[in-house]
C-alpha positions in Angstrom: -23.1 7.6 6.5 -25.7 9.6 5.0 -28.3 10.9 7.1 -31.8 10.5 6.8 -32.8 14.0 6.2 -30.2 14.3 3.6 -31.2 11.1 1.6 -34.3 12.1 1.6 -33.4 15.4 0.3 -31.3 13.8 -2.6 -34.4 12.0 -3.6 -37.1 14.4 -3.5 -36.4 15.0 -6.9 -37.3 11.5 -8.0 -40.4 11.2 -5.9 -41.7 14.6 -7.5 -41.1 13.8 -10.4 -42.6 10.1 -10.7 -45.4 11.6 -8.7 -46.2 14.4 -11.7 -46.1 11.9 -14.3 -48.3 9.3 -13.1 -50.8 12.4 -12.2 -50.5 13.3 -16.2 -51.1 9.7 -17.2 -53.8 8.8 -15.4 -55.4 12.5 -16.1 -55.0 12.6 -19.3 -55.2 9.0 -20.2 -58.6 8.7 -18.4 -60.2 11.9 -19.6 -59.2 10.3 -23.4 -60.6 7.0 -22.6 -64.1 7.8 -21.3 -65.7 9.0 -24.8 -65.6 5.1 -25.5 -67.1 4.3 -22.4 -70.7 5.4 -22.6 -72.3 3.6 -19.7 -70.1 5.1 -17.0 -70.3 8.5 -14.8 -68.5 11.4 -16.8 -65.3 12.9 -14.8 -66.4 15.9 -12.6 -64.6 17.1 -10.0 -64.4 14.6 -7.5 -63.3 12.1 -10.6 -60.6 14.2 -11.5 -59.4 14.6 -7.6 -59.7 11.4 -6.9 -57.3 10.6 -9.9 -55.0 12.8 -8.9 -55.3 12.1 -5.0 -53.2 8.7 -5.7 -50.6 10.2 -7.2 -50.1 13.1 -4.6 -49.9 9.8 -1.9 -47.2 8.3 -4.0 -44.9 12.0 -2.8 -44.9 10.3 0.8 -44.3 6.9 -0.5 -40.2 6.6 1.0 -41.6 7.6 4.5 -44.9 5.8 4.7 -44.5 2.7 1.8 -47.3 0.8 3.6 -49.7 3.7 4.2 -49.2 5.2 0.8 -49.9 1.8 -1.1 -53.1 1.3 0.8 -54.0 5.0 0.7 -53.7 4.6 -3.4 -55.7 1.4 -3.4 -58.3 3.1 -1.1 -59.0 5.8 -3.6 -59.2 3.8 -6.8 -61.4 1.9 -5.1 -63.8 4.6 -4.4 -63.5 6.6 -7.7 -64.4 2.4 -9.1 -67.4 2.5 -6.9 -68.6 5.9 -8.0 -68.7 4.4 -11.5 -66.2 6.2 -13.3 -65.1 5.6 -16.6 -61.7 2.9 -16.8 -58.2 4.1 -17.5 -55.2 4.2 -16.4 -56.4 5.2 -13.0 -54.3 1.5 -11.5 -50.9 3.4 -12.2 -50.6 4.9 -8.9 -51.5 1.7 -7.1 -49.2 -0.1 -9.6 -46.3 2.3 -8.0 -47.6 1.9 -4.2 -47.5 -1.9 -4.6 -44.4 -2.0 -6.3 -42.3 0.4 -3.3 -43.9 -1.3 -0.3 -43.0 -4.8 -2.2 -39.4 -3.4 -2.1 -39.7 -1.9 1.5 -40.4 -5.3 2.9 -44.2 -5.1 3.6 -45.0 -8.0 1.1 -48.0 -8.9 2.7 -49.4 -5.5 3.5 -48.8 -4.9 -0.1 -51.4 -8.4 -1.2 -53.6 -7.3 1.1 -54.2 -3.8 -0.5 -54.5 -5.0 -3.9 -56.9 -7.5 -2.3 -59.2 -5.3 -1.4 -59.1 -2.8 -4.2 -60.0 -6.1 -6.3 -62.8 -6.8 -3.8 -63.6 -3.3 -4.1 -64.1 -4.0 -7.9 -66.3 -6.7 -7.7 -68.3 -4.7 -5.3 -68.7 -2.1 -8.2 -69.4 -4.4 -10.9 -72.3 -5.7 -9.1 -73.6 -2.7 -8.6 -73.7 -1.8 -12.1 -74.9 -4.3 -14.0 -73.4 -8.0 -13.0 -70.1 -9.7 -13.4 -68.5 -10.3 -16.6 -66.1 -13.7 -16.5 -63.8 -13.0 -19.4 -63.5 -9.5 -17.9 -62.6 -10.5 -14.4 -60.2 -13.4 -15.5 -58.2 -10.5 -17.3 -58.4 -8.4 -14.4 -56.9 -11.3 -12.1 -54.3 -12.4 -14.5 -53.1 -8.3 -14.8 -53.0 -8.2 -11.0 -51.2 -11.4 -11.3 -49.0 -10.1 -13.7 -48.2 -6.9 -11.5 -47.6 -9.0 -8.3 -45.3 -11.5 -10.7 -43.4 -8.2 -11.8 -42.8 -6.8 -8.4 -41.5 -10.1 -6.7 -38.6 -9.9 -10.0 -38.3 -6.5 -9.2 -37.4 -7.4 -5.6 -35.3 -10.4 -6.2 -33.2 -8.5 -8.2 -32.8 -5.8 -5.7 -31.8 -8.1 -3.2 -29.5 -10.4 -5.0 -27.8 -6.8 -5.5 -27.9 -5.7 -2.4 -26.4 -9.4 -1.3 -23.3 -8.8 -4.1 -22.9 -5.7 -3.0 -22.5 -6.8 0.5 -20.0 -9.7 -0.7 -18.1 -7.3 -2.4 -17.9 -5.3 0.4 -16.8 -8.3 2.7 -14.2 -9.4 0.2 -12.6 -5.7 0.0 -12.2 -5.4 3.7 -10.9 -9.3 4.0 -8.4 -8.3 1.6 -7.5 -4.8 3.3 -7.3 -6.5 6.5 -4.8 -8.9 5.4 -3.3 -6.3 4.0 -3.0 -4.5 7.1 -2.1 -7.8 8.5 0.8 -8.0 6.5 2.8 -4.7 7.1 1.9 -5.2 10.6 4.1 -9.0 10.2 6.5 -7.5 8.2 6.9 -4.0 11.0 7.1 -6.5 14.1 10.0 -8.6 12.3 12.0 -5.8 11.0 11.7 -3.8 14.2 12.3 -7.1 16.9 15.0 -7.9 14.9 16.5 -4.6 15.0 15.9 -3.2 18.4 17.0 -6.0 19.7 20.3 -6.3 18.0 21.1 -2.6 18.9 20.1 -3.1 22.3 22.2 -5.8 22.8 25.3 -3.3 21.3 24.7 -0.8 23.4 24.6 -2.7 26.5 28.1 -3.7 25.3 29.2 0.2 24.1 27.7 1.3 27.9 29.9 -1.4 29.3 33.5 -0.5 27.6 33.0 3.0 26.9 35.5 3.7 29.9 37.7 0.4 28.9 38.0 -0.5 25.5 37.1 2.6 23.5 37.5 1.0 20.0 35.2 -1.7 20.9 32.4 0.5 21.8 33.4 2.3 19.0 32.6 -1.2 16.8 29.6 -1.8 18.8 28.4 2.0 17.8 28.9 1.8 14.1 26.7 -1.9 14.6 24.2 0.3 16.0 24.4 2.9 13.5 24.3 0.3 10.5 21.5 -1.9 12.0 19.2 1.1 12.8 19.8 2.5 8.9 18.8 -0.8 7.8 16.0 -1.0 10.0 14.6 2.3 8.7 15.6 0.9 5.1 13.1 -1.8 5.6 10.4 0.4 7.4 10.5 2.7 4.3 9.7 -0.1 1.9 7.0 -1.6 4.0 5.5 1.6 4.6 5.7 3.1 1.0 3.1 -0.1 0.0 0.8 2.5 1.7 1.6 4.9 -1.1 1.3 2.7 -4.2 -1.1 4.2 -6.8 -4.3 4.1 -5.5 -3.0 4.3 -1.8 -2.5 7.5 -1.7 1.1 8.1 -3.8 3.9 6.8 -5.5 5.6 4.2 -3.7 9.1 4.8 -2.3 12.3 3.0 -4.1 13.9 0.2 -2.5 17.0 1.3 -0.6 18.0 -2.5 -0.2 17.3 -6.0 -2.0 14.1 -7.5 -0.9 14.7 -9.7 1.7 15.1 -13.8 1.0 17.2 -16.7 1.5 20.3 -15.0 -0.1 20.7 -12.2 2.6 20.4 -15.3 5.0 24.4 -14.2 5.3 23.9 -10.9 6.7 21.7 -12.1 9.7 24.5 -14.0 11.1 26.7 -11.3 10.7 24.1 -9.4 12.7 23.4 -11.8 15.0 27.3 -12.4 15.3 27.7 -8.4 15.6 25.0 -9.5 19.4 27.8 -12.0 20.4 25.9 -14.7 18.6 28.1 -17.4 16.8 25.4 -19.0 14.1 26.4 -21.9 11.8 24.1 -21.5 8.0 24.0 -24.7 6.3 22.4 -25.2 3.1 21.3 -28.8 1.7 20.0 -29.3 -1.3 19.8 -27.7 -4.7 20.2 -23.9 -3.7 18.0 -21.9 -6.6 15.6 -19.0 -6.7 12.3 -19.9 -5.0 8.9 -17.8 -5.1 8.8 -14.3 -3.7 6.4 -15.1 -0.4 8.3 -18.5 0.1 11.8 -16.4 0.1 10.1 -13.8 2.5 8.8 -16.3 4.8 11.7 -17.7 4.9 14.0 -15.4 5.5 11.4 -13.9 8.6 11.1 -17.2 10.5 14.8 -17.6 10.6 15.4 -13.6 11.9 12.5 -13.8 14.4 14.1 -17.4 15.7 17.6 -16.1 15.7 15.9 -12.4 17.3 14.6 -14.9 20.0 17.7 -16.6 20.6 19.5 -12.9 21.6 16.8 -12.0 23.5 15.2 -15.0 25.7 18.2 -17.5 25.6 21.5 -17.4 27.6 23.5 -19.4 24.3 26.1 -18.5 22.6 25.9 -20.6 19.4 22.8 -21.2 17.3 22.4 -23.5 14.0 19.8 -22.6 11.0 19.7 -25.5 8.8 17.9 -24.7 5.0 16.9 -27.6 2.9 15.8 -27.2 -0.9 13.4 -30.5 -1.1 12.1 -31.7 -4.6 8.8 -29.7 -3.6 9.4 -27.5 -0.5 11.7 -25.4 1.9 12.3 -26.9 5.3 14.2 -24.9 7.9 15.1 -25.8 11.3 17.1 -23.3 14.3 18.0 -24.2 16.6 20.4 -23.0 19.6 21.7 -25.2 23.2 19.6 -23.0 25.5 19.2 -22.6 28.5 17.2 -20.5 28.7 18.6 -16.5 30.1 18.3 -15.1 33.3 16.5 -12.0 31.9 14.8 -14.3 29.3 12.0 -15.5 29.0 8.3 -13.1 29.7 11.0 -11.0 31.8 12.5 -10.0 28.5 9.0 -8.7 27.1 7.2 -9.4 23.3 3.7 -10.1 23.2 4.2 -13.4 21.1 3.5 -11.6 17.8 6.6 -12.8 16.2 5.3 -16.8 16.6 2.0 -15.4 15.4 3.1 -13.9 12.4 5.3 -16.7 11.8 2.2 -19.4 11.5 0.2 -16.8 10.0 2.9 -16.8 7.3 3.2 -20.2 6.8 -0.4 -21.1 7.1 -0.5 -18.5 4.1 1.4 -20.8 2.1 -0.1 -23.6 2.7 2.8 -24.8 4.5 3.5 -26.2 8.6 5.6 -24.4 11.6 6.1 -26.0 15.3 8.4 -23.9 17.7 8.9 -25.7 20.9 11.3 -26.4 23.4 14.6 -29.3 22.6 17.0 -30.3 25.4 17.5 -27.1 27.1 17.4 -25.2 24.3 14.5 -24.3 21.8 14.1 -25.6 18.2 12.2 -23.9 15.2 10.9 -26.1 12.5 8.9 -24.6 9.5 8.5 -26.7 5.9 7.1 -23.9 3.2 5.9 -26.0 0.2 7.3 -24.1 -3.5 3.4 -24.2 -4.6 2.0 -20.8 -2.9 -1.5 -21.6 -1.4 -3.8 -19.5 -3.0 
């Protein structure tokens, strides 16, 4: 964020230089215009520094909008008084009123141009009477000014109000962003971890006893892990797409959907984990976030199963409906000794599961069944938008 001293810096220019030329125009402009004005006081010196005393206020008019507009109307309302000739002496009140409109001092801002007009009135009665067709073309320029700066300042703020839209959409959209590597980290890690935990528990185990085992359990834990950092490489290089900061890393494996359904039970068979896939239905391609979603709710269920449950057997049931996915797993239970909070996770995986789901418009319930646990999601085909 900018600070103060440097905005005002970066707009000193600007205030100079609007300053300088309404100090020419009402100079000039009034020195031109009082030949034809034979029954006022010629410009002298305190005319010319009284014109020129409005447009020096208008260089302090970012720091003090309200002082500054009533400063301006002060003076043209004594060089009025004085009796000098008309011109274009109002442009530095025009300027006054117009910032402390936009500043938010509406009402300071009427007032001053109140009493300047009073001020007027008082002037023309001193010299010679009021004149109606003059004063009702005064009032309807005033009117006419005040008209212009309210536009001026509903524009401004119906700006200002996109602006801040625009800025609330952009960080909606980077926070689901965000939201979504942070899903799609959790699963691929939870998934992971726990699988190669699991095998080295059992490589600990028959290290001594049955080398070749721990040998198998190893190369699980070797494969899983290069998989897992597969996966983390393709989340992560979303961060580098163009405009993120560089070119996005290649895929090192297919995207994951329904069709590598196969390898998690082969991973979650490589934990000790017997799953049964069945498929119902007419199997075909489905859209990309309905195939993601899927294939995440059905690792983090079978991820819970490893971890929190003492079963041996799980089933994931998938279900191509006429307009939407429906998968159910579920495994016997009961729940495991070291299961349970005792076998840590914050609950992010359920989280990011609804939060998928609810992205698609679809449903998700995850709740105990007999002694086991059963998860139920039903992702419509038609993305939510």
């Amino acid at each position: 964020m900018d600070h103060p001293r440097d905005a005002d810096r970066r707009h000193r220019p600007r205030i100079v230089a609007v300053a300088v030329g309404v100090a020419l125009i009402e100079a000039v402009g009034t020195h031109a215009a009082q030949h034809s004005q034979p029954g006022r006081h010629s410009l002298d010196q305190l005319g010319y520094l009284l014109l020129l005393a409005g447009p020096a206020l208008l260089l302090l008019r970012d720091r003090f909008p309200v002082a500054v507009c009533w400063g301006a109307a002060a003076v043209c309302g004594a060089y009025l008084i004085v009796g000098y000739p008309y011109g274009p002496v109002f442009l530095s009140v025009v300027v006054g009123f117009v910032n402390a409109v936009l500043a938010g001092h509406r009402r300071a801002a009427w007032a001053a141009l109140g009493g300047l007009y009073l001020s007027h009135l008082v002037q023309a009665l001193v010299h010679g009477g009021i004149d109606g067709w003059q004063e009702a073309g005064l009032l309807a320029w005033l009117l006419l000014v005040v008209l212009a700066a309210e536009v001026v300042r509903n524009r401004v703020e119906q700006r200002e109000q996109r602006r801040l839209v625009r800025a609330e959409r952009e960080q909606r959209v980077a926070d689901e962003q965000r939201m979504g590597i942070a899903r799609e980290l959790h699963d691929v890690l939870a998934h992971s971890i726990s699988l190669i935990n699991v095998q080295a528990g059992v490589a600990l185990e028959l290290l001594d006893g049955d080398p070749d085992q721990a040998r198998t359990a190893l190369t699980t834990i070797k494969n899983t892990s290069k998989e897992a950092l597969g996966e983390v490489r393709q989340v992560l290089g979303t961060l580098r797409s163009p405009g993120g900061g560089g070119a996005a890393a290649a895929p090192l494996s297919p995207a994951p959907g329904l069709a590598r359904l196969g390898e998690l039970v082969e991973q979650a068979r490589a934990a000790g984990l017997e799953v049964a896939l069945n498929r119902s239905g007419v199997v075909r391609a489905l859209p990309r976030g309905v195939e993601l979603a899927g294939f995440r709710i059905v690792q983090e269920a079978l991820t819970n199963v490893i971890r929190h449950s003492s079963a041996r057997t799980a089933v994931v049931a998938v279900h191509y409906g006429e307009a939407g996915l429906s998968l159910d797993v579920r495994d016997p239970g009961p729940l495991s000794a070291a299961g349970g909070p005792r076998a840590g996770g914050s609950g992010s995986g359920l989280t990011g599961m609804r939060e998928r789901v609810a992205a698609l418009g679809g449903s998700v319930s995850a709740s105990p069944e007999g002694g086991g646990f059963h998860v139920h999601a039903e992702l419509p085909f038609q993305e939510a938008p």
